[in-house]
N, C-alpha and C positions, 0 to 999 in steps of 0.2 A: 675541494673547495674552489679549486683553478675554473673548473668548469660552473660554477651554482651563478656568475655573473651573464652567462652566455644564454642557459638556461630561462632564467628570471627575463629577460630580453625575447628569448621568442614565445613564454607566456603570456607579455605585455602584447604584443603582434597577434598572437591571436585572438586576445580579449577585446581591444580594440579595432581591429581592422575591420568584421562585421558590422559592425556598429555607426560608421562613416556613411554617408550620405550626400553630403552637400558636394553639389558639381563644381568641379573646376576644369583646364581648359588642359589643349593640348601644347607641347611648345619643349624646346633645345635649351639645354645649361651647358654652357660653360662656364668652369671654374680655376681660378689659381688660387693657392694656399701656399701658405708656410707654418712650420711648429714645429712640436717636439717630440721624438721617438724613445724610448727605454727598451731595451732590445738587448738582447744576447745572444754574440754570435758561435757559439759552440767549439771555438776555437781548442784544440791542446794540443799542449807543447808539455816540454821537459818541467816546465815546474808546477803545472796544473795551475795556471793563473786563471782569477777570475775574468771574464770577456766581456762581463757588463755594462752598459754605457747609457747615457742620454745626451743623443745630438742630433742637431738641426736637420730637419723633414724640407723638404720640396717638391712640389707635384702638381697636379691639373688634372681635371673631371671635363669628359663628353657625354654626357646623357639626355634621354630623350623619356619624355616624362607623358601623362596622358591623364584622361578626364576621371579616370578611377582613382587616380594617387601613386597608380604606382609607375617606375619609371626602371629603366633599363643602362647602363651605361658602363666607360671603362674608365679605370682610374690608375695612373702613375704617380711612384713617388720613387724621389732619391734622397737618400740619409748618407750627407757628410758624414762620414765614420773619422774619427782621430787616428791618429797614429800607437797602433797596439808596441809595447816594449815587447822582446823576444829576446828568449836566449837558446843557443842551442850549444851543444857540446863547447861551451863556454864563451862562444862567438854571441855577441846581442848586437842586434838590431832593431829597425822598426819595420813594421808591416803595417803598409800603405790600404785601407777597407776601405771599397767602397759598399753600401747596399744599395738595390734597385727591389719595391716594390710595387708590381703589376696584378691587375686583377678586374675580370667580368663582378659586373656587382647590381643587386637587384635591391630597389627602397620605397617605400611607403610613405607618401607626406599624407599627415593627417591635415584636414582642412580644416579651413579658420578663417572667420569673418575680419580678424586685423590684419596686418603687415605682419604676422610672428609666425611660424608654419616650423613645426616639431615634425622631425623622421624618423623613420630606424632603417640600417641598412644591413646587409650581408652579403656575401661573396665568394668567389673562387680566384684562384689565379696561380703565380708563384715568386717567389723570392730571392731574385740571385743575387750570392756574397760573392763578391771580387777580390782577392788577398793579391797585389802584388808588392815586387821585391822581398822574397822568401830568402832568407839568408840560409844557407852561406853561399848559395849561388844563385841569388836575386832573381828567381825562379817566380810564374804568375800559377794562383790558382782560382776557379771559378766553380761554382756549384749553386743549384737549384734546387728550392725545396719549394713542399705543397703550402700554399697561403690559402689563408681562412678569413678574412676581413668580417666583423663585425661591428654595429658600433650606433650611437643616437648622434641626432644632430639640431639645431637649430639653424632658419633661414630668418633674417628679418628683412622683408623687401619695402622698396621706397615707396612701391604704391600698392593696397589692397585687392584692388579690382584689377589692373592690367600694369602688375610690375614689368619693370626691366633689367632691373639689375637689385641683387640683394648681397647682405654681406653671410655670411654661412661659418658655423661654426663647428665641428666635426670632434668626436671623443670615440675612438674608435679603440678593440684588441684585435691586434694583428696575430693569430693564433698560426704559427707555425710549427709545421713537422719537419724538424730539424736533423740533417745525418749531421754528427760531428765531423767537422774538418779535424784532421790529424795532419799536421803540416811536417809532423818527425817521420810517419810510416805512412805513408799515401796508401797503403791497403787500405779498401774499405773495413772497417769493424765491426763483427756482428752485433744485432741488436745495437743498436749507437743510434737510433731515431728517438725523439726526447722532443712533448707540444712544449713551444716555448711563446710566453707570453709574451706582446711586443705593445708597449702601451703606445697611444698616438694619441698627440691634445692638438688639432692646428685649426685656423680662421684663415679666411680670406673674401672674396669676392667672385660669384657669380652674375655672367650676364644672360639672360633671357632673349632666343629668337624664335620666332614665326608662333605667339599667341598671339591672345588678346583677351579682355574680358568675354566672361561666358556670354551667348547671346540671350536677348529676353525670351523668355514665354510669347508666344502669340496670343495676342487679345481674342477676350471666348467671350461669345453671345450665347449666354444660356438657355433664355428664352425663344431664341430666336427670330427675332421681329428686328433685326438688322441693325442693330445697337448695342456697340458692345458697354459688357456691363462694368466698367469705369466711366460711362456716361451713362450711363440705365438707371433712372430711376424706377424702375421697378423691373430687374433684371429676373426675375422669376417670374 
């Protein structure tokens, strides 16, 4: 079932994406965001604690978008991690997590005659956890794992024909293949890779450079007798 949401997502994409038509322009996003992660970091230790969490997302998008709908770009984010409780051979501590999620990501804006423009995106990249002051000898650890980015989004821009900035809303699964950290036996473990779902809900602000609205059609003389037919009265 982990997978039937990811699924259902690029059946919508393919249903729709043939089907799109109406021109839109070429033109640069930039984005800042804030929100929220649910994320688990695969952490074990001596008691087999759960590593669970939901905490504050930060990040920002560079992409470059084009007349078809689809658009190209990279995206960073960092997730404040809290402070995990650890115990080890009866010594506890905390371990200081940071995460960092990086990733190439490729998105689809379905056009739209209003200010509201629906996406869907997907992606590659990877996901590095940072653990430092590892007790008992406040020791750093780091590791990378493969990121999967998926996810729909809404934009609502200020203006229909030649926006400049819009506010963008993003519901994304961060699907990671995760090696468990083992911070008691730093051997790696076999088989210890485990997808883990990484839910993302965050909003912010994109600004638009180098469009504009689409240009017009060139006025057509059907007849040909030198009049085009917005003034022809009898254009045939």
């Amino acid at each position: 079932m982990r997978h039937a949401w990811a699924l259902s997502l690029s059946a919508l994409v393919a249903f729709l994406v043939p089907c799109a038509a109406q021109a839109q322009h070429d033109y640069w996003e930039f984005n800042v965001h804030a929100g929220a992660l649910a994320y688990d970091l695969g952490i074990d230790d001596d008691d087999d604690e759960d590593n669970t969490d939901t905490d504050v997302l930060l990040g920002a998008r560079l992409a470059r978008h084009w007349e078809s709908g689809f658009g190209i770009g990279l995206n960073g984010d960092w997730v404040v991690a809290d402070k995990f409780p650890f115990e080890f051979e009866g010594e506890t501590g905390d371990l200081d997590v940071n995460l960092f999620l990086w990733s190439l990501g490729l998105d689809y804006t379905f056009p739209s005659a209003g200010i509201a423009n629906f996406f869907v995106t997907a992606g590659v990249g990877g996901a590095t956890t940072s653990i430092k002051d590892i007790p008992p000898n406040d020791e750093d650890e780091s590791q990378t794992d493969l990121l999967v980015p998926v996810g729909i989004g809404l934009k609502i821009h200020n203006d229909a024909d030649d926006p400049r900035w819009a506010l963008r809303i993003d519901a994304r699964d961060n699907l990671i293949w995760r090696d468990d950290i083992d911070i008691v036996d730093p051997e790696p473990m076999e088989d210890s890779t485990e997808l883990e779902n990484n839910w993302e809900l965050s909003g912010g602000i994109s600004f638009f450079f180098g469009g504009g609205p689409p240009e017009p059609p060139p006025p057509t003389d059907s007849d040909g007798d030198g009049v085009y037919d917005d003034r022809d009265q009898c254009p045939n």
